[in-house]
N, C-alpha and C positions, 0 to 999 in steps of 0.2 A: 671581945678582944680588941685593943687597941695597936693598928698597924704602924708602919714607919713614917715618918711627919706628922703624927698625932690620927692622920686616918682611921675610921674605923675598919679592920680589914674586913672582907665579906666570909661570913661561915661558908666552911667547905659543906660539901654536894651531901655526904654524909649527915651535917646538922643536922640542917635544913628539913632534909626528909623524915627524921626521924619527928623535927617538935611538928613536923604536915601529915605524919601516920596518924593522928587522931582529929585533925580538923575539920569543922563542917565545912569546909569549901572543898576542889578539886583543887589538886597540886600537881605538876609535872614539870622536868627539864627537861631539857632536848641539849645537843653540842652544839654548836655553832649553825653547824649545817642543815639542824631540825631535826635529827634523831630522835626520839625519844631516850631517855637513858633510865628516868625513875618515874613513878607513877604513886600518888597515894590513895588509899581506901575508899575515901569518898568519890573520886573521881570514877575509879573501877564501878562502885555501885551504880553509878549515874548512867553508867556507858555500860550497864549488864551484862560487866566483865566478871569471872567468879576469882580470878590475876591476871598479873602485868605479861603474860605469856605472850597474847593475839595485840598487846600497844608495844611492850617494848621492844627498841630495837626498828620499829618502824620509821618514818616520818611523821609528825605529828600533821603534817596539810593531809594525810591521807584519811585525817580524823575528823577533818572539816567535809562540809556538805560543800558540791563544788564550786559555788555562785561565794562561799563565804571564803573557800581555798584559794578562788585566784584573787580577791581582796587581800589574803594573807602573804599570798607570793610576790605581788608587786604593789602592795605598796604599808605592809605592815614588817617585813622583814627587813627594807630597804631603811628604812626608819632605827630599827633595832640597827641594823650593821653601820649606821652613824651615830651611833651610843644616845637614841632617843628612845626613852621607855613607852613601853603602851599603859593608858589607864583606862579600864571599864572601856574597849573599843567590843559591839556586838558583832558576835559569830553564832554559826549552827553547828555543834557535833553532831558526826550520825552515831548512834547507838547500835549495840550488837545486831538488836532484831532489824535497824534500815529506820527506826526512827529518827525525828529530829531532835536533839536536844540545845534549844537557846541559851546561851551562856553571854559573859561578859567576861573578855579574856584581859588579864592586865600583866604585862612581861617586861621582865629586867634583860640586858646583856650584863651577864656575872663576868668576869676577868680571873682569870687563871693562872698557876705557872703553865701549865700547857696550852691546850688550848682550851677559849672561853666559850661560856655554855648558855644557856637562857632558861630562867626558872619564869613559870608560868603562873599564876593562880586564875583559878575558874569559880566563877557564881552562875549559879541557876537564873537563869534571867526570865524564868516564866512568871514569876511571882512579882518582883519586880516590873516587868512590863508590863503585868496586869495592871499592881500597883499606879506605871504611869499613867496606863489606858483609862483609869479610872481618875485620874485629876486632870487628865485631856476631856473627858466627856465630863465632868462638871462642871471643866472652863469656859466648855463649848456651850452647853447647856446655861451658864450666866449669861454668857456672851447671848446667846439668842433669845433669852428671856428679858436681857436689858433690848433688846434690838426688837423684840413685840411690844415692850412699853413704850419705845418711843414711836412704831409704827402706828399704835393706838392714840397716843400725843396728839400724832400729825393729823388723822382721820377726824381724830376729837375737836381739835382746833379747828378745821371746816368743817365741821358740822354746827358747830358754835358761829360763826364766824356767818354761815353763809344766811342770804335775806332770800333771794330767789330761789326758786327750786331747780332753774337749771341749772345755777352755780353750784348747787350741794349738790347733783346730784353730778358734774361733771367733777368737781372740786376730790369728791371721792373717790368717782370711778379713779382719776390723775394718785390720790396717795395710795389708794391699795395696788394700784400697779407697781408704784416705784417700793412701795413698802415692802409688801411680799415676793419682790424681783420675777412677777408670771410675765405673761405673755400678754397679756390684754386683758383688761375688768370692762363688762357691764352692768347695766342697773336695768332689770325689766320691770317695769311698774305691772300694776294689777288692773285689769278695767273697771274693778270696781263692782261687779257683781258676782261678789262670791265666789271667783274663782280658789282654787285649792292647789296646793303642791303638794304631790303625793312620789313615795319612796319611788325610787325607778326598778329598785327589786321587787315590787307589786304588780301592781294590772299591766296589761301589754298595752302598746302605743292605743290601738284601737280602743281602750276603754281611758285612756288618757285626754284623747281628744276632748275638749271643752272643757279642762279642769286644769292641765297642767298653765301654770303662768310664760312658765318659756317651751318652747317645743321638745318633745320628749326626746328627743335625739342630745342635746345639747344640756338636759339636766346629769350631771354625774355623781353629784353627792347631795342629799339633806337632810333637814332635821328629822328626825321621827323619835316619838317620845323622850324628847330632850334630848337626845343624843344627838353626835352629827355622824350620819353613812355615809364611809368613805368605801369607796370599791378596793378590789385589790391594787388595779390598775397604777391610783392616783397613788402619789407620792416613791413608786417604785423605779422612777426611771423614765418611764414610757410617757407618751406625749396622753394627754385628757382635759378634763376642764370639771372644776366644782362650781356647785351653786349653792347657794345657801338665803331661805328665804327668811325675808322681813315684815313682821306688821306690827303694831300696834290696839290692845286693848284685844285679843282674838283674833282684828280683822288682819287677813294678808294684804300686804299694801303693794309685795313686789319682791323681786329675785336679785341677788346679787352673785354675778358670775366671775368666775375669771379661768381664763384658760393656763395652760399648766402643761410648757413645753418640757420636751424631752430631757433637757439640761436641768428642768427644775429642782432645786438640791432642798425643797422643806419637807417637814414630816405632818403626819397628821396633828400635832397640836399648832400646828404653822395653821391649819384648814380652823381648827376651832378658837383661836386668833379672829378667823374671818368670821367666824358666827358672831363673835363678840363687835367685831366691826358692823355688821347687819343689823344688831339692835340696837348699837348708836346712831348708824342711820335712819332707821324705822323712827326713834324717836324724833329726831331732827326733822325728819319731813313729815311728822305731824305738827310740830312747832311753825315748819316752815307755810303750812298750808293751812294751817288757824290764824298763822299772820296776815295771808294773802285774806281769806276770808273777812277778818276785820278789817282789813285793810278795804274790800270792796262792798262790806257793808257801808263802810264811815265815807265813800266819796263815790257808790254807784248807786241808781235807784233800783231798789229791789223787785220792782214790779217789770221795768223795762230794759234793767241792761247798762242805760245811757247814766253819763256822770248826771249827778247831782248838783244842789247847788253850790257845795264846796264847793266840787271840783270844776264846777262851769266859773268858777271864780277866779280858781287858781289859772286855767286854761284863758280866761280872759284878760289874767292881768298879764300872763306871758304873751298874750297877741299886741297889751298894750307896751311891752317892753320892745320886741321885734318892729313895734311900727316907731317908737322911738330910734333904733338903732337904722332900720334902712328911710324911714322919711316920708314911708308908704302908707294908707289911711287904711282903717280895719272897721268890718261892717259887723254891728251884732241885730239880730231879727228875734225879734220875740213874736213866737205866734202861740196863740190859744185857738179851739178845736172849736168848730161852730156845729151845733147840733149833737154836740155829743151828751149834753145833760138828759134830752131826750132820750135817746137811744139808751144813756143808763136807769133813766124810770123807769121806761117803757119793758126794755128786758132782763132788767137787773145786774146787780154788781160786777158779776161773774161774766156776762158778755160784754159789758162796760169794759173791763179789767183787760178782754182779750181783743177790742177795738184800740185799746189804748197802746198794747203790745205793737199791733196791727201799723197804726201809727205811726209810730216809732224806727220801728223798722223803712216804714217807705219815704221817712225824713229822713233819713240817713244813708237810705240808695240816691237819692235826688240830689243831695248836695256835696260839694268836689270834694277829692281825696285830701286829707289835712283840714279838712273844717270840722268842729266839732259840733255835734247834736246832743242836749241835754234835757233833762225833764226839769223846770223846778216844782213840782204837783202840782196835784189834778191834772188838767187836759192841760196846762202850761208849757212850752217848748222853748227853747233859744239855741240859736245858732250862729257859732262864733267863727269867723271867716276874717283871717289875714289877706291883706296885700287885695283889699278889695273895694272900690269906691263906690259910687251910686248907680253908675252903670251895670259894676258885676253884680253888686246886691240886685239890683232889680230883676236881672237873670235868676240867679238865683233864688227868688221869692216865687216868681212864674213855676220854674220847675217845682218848688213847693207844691203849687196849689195843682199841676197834674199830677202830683204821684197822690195827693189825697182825692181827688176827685173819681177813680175810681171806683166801682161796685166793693162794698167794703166784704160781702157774703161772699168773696174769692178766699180772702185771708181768714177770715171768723164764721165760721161752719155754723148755722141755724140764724143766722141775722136773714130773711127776704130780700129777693134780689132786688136793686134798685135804691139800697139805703146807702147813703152817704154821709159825709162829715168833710165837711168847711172849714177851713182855717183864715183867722182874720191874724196877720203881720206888721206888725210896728218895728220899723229900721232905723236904727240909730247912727251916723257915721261918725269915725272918729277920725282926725286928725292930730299930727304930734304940731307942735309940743303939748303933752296933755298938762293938764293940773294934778293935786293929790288926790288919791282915791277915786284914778279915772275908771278903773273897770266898775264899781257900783254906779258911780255916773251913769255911764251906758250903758245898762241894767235896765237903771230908773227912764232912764231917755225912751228907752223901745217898748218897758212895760207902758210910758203914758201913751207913744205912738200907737201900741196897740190896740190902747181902748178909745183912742181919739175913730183910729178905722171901723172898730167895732160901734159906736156911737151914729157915726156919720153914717155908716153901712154905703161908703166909697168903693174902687176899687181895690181889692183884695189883697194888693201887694203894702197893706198898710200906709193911707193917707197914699195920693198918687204915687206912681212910682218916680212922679220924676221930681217930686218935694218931699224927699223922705228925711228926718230930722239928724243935724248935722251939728257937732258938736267941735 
């Protein structure tokens, strides 16, 4: 019907209800004041009415649950009585039996000759809100699934990234903390014998002792047959802490923990996140500790510890750079081990090998902190000493020859008491301004000094000490 000024008028109360008596939605009006006046079928079904007897004629806020009623009283009717419609705003019916039924109510104010009334329409909102609850939790669930890949990114990129092992192993602990928003990560290494992590729903502490890698108190979740145990505790609310261990190739290399405050809001695939963090660590810090190992095969001596002759290289040409920069003269001493070819005929390799250890060590108690003690083979020694001229070298060569001078059958078990080993010292000193290629220079300078001492069979601090070769 078309009203006056081309309007379209609104169907009276009668239509209305009649094209709402077969609709799947709920239908009702109310008068102004909220009456109920009509009600149709579906709505009755929903509200486990058998008629409109026990709705109409009442208030329809008496039909609301009370928390959704006084939402309706101040501030959805306030709205309608300034000719603002409702759409899809959520409420709860109660039901005959005292149930709740969720609806989505959407209401006109209709205009009247008398007075105006409000038509209602009702949808079932269980279906619907399941509906949204389920593109809320797949949202959530991308959303946190993008936010473990980049958590793994980050972990990934230092573990790649790091050279040191206390960088990777602090560099991690730092992103699985901010990654997985816990409380605190550690990393507990393994001491390397064999130690095992085992379920903490297994043996009691008492049978734990000497096998768990971290203290059995503080293990809360780990792997056991691929899986990762998670208690009920973890991930519920309640304050706890997971571990989840790491190795490499079988061996367990180490634990990674983090605690896991009461606020913590992850679920257990947040925990197996972390297992997958644990084996890119594992792998990293065998990378990281094959490098270290090459790295002290290629510039330490394998038999004693002491750099090499790389690195008594590298280390000399840095003392030759320091004494360029302060102006100061740098002592390098070459000593070779007198009587020790002996003592290696005499009892062979294997006590040789543990004199030479022997050695090594009491050159490196003897002389001052920041000097360097090197092997370059066999019994061959050099000792690189910044900021030191003829006077400290000579000190320093004296203290040499008493830390070799004593009973060597203290340090090397089955040598006879009373056997010793001699060292003859050839001192090179350096002054800036050097030439090119000064650190082999004085190399070459102390090896000849040495066998000049060793020739002459002089004083012991190579060639006197107070004409030691100056460069």
């Amino acid at each position: 019907m078309i009203g006056y000024g081309g309007q379209p008028e609104p169907p009276d109360e009668w239509t209305v209800a009649a094209a709402a008596e077969h609709a799947p939605f709920g239908y009702l009006s109310t008068t102004a004041d909220g009456v109920v006046l009509a009600v149709n079928p579906a709505l009755l079904a929903w509200l486990g009415h058998a008629d409109g007897v026990e709705i109409v004629g009442r208030p329809f806020a008496t039909l609301l649950k009370p928390g959704a009623r006084v939402v309706w009283l101040t501030h959805h009717v306030p709205r309608l009585e300034q000719g603002h419609g409702l759409n899809a705003v959520a409420a709860d019916l109660v039901r005959r039996d005292g149930s709740v039924l969720p609806v989505l109510l959407t209401a006109t104010l209709v205009p009247s000759e008398g007075r105006p009334g409000v038509r209602i329409t009702v949808v079932d909102a269980a279906e619907r809100r399941a509906y949204e609850q389920d593109l809320l939790l797949a949202r959530l669930a991308a959303e946190r699934a993008e936010w473990r890949m980049r958590a793994l990114q980050q972990v990934t990129e230092v573990c790649a990234g790091a050279v040191e092992e206390v960088d990777l192993l602090a560099g991690v602990a730092a992103a699985v903390t901010a990654c997985l928003e816990v409380g605190a990560t550690r990393v507990w290494l393994s001491p390397g014998d064999g130690a095992q992590l085992v379920p903490v729903d297994g043996p009691d502490e008492e049978r734990l002792a000497g096998r768990a890698v971290a203290p059995p108190e503080r293990v809360r979740a780990s792997w056991s047959r691929g899986e990762l145990v998670v208690p009920e505790s973890v991930g519920s609310g309640s304050s706890g802490s997971a571990a989840v261990p790491f190795g490499h190739g079988g061996t367990l290399l180490g634990v990674l923990e983090v605690d896991l405050p009461g606020t913590w809001r992850g679920t257990p695939v947040d925990l197996e996140v972390l297992g997958v963090m644990s084996t890119v660590l594992g792998e990293a810090l065998v990378r990281v500790r094959m490098h270290a190992r090459l790295e002290r095969l290629a510039l330490f001596d394998a038999l004693t510890g002491l750099p090499n002759r790389t690195l008594v290289l590298d280390r000399l040409q840095r003392a030759v750079l320091h004494a360029e920069r302060t102006g100061r003269p740098l002592a390098l001493l070459f000593a070779d081990l007198d009587g020790f070819k002996a003592i290696n005929d005499q009892h062979g390799h294997g006590i040789g090998d543990r004199v030479l250890k022997a050695a090594a060590g009491r050159l490196e108690a003897a002389v001052r902190a920041g000097d360097t003690v090197g092997r370059l083979g066999g019994d061959e020694f050099v000792v690189v000493c910044e900021d030191a001229d003829e006077a400290t070298a000579t000190d320093i060569v004296a203290r040499l020859h008493a830390a070799l001078a004593r009973d060597l059958h203290w340090d090397v078990p089955g040598l006879p008491e009373g056997l010793r080993v001699g060292t003859s010292v050839g001192v090179a000193i350096g002054r800036p301004p050097f030439e090119d290629d000064a650190a082999t220079t004085l190399l070459e300078a102390g090896d000849a000094a040495m066998y000049d001492a060793k020739r002459s069979r002089r004083a012991r601090a190579g060639g006197h000490p107070d004409r030691p070769t100056a460069l």
